[in-house]
N, C-alpha and C positions, 0 to 999 in steps of 0.2 A: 555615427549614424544619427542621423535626426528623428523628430521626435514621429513623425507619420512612418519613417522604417521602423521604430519599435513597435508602436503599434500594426502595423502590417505584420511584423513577426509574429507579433502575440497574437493575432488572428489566425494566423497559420498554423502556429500550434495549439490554440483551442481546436479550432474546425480537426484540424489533424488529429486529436485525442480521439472525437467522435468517429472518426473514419476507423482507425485505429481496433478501437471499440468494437466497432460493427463487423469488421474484416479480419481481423489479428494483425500481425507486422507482416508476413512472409505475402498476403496477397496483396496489400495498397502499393497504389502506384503513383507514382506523380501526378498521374492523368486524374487519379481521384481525388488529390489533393486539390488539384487546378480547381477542378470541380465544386468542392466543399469549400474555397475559397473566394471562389469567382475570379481566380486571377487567369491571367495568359499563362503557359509556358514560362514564356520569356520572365514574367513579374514575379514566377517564381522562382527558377534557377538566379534570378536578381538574388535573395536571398538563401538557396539551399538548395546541395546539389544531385542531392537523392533523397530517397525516402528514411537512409538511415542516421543520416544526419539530424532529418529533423527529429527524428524518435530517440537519438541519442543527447539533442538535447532537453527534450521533455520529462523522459528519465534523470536527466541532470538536474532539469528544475524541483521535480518531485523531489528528489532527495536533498536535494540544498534547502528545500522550505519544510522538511519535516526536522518537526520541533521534538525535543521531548517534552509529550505531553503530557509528561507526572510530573517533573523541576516544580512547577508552581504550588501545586497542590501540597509536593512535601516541605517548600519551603515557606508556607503556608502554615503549615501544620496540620494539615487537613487529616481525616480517617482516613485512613491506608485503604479501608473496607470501599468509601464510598468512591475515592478516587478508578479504582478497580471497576466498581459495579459502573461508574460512567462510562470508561473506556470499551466496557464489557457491553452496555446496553449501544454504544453506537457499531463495536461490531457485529453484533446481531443483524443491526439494520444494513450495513456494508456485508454481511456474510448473503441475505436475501436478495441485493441488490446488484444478480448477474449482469441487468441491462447497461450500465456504467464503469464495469469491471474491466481493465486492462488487461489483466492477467494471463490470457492468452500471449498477447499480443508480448508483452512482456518477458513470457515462458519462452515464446520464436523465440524472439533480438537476443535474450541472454543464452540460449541454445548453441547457439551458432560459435564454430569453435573458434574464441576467441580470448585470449589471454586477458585481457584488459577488463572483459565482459566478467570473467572470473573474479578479479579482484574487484570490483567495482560490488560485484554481488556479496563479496565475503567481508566487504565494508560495511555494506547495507548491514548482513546478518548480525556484525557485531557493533554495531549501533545499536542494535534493536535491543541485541540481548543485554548490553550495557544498561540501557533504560528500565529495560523491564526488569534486572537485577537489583538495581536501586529501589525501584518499587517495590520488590520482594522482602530486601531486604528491613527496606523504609519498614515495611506489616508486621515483618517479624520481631524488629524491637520494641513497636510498639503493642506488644502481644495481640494482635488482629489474626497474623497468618500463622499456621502452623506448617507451614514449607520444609524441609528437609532438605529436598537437593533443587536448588536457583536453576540451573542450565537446565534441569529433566522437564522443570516445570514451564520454561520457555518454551524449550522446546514443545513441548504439548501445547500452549497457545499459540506458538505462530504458526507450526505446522495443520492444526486443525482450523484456522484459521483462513491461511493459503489453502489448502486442500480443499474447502467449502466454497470459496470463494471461484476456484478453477473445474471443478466440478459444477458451477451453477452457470458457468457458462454453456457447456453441451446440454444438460439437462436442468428440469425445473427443480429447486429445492424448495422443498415442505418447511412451512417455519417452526413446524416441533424440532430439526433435524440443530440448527443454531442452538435453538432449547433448550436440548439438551448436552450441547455441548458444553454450552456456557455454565448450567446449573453443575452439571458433570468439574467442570472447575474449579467453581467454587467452593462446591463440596473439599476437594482435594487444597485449595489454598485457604478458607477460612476456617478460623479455627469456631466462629461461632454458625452455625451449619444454617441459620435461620437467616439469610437474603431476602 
C-alpha cells in the first residue's frame, strides 16, 4: 500500500474513533463512517469491509502502542511514590474525561460472543497487571508501598478505574468522585499517608 492508502487509512480510523465515541460500536455504520470521512462508499469498502474491522483494528492499534508506562521510571530509578502519583494524576483527568472515552463502544465489540474477543481481552488484562505488579512491587522494595497482596490491589485500580470511566459515559461524574478514588489508594498503597 502506498503512502496516500496509509494515510487514508489513518484518517479513517481517527474520524472512526470519534464516531465510535459519540455512538458506541453496536450503532455506526458505514454510512457514518462515509460521513466522518468524506469518502464515497466505494473509497471506503476500497479499504474496510464493515464497521468491525475497522474497530478491530483500532483496538489492535491501541494495544500494540500501549507501553508500560512505569519500565522508564524504574529503570531510572525514580520514586516508586511519584511515578504512581503521575500515573494516578492523568487518570484522574481520563476518569473525568467521558466526552473521549471508548469504552462503551469497546464494552459492545468485546460483548459479543466471541472467542478471540475473550483472549484478546484476557491478554490486555494481563499485560496490565504484569505492569502494575512490577510497579508494586518496584514500591515495596524500595520501602514506598506498603502492599500486601499485588493482584487485590490491581484489581482495585483497574476496576475502579474502568468502572468511572464507563459510568461517565451515561452520566456526569463529579470530580470529588476520581478524588477520592485516587486518595482512597493511596492511602492503601503508600506507606507514607501524606501525597
Amino acid at each position: 500500500m502506498g503512502r496516500k492508502g496509509v494515510l487514508t487509512k489513518l484518517n479513517i480510523k481517527n474520524q472512526s474513533i470519534k464516531v465510535f465515541v459519540r455512538k458506541g460500536f453496536k450503532n455506526v455504520t458505514m454510512k457514518d463512517i462515509c460521513e466522518a470521512t468524506n469518502l464515497s462508499r466505494g473509497g471506503l469498502y476500497r479499504y474496510y469491509s464493515d464497521t468491525r474491522q475497522i474497530f478491530a483494528e483500532i483496538i489492535n492499534d491501541i494495544m500494540n502502542n500501549q507501553r508500560d508506562e512505569f519500565s522508564e521510571g524504574i529503570e531510572r530509578h525514580l520514586s516508586a511514590k511519584d511515578i504512581l502519583s503521575n500515573v494516578f494524576d492523568r487518570y484522574k483527568s481520563e476518569m473525568l474525561d467521558s466526552q473521549n472515552s471508548l469504552s462503551v463502544a469497546i464494552y459492545e465489540y468485546f460483548s459479543s460472543e466471541n472467542e478471540k474477543n475473550n483472549e484478546v481481552m484476557a491478554q490486555q488484562y494481563e499485560k496490565s497487571r504484569e505492569m502494575w505488579k512490577r510497579l508494586l512491587e518496584y514500591g515495596i522494595e524500595r520501602g514506598e508501598f506498603n502492599v500486601t497482596d499485588v493482584d487485590a490491589v490491581f484489581d482495585l485500580i483497574v476496576f475502579s478505574y474502568q468502572g468511572v470511566r464507563m459510568c461517565g459515559t451515561i452520566a456526569p461524574i463529579e470530580e470529588t468522585i476520581p478524588n477520592r478514588i485516587i486518595d482512597m489508594l493511596k492511602k492503601i498503597i503508600l506507606k507514607d499517608k501524606g501525597v
